[in-house]
C-alpha positions, 0 to 999 in steps of 0.5 A, a space after each residue: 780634300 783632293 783624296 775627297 774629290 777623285 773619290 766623288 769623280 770616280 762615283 759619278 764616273 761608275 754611275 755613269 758607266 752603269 747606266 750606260 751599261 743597262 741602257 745597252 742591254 735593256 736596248 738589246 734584248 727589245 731590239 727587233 731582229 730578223 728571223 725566217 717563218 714558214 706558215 703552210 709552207 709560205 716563207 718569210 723574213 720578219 722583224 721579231 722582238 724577244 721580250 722575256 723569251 716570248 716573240 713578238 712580231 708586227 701584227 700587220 705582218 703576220 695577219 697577211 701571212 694568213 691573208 688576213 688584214 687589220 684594220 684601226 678604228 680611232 674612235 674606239 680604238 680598236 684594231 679588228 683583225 680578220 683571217 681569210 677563213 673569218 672571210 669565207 665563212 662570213 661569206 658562206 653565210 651570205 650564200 644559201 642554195 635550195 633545190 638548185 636554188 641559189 640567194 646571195 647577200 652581195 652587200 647591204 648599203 644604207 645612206 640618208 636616202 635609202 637601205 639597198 639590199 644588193 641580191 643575186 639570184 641563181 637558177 640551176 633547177 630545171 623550171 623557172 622560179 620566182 624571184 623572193 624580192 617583192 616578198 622580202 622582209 627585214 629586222 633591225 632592232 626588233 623592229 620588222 620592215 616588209 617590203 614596199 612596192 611604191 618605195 622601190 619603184 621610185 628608186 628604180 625608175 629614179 636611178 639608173 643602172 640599178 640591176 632589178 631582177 624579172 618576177 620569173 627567173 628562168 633555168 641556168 640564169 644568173 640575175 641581180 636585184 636590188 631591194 630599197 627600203 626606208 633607212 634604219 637605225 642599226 648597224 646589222 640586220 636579218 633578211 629574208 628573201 621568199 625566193 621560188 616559194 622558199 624562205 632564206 634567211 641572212 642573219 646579222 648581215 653587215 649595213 655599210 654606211 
């Protein structure tokens, strides 16, 4: 019986030092360790996991190395990660310029009262141009909205510090608008903006609510 009971002292005690024995390895090979990256000559120190010979590294961390950012929607529960050259050329699509003519989307804002279409114009022609405001149009859901005269002078004359652009723009002059219309249920729309007898078109643009 004593023979008996070492030997079920000793199992337990083996059994027990094997379990600790993988927990320090399995701890090991998933503890982050600090290592040195360079991207486009930029250097920097970063906690790295290595889990079956791959690196894994923070996502935060190393979307601002490419001057990027992550942002997390609950909700969804869905992490959006955008670089900066997703920025520029979300950007550029915003900008167009014909015949020295310059539209720029700034943003579009919708609230309970209003959609507001924040635009600027930039002449660098040699005559005076019309500005596209009140020959504007958008499309939200299939749906086209035209321009309402009445709708955006209410809201003009209501709120203050609202830019409103002259109908005539003239050469070397940078001027900002706003244009109102009644909210949509969307969360992107298509713009055009009848700018010096020119259209410019803004797809998939951005509503921030």
């Amino acid at each position: 019986m004593e023979k008996k009971e070492v030997f079920v002292v000793k199992k337990s005690t083996i059994l027990f030092s094997v379990l600790i024995l993988l927990l320090t390895f399995s701890m090991g090979a998933y503890a982050a360790t600090k290592y040195n990256f360079t991207f486009d000559g930029k250097k920097q120190s970063l906690d790295v996991q290595l889990i079956n010979n791959k690196a894994y590294v923070p996502l935060d961390d190393i979307t601002e190395l490419f001057g990027g950012k992550v942002t997390y929607d609950s909700k969804s529960k869905t992490y959006a990660v955008t670089s900066k050259a997703t920025e520029s050329t979300i950007q550029s699509e915003l900008s167009k310029t014909i015949k020295d003519v310059t539209v720029t989307i700034d943003k579009v804002v919708q609230d309970s009262d209003s959609l507001k279409i924040y635009v600027t114009y930039v002449n660098n022609s040699d005559d005076k141009i019309s500005n596209g405001s009140d020959l504007s149009k958008i499309v939200a859901n299939g749906k086209q909205y035209s321009y309402n005269s009445k709708f955006n002078f209410e809201r003009w004359y209501k709120k203050e510090n609202v830019p409103h652009a002259d109908t005539y723009i003239e050469p070397g002059v940078t001027a900002e608008d706003v244009i109102f219309y009644a909210p949509v249920d969307a969360d992107s729309i298509n713009i055009l903006i009848h700018a010096n007898w020119t259209d410019y078109r803004f797809n998939n643009v951005k509503i921030t609510k």
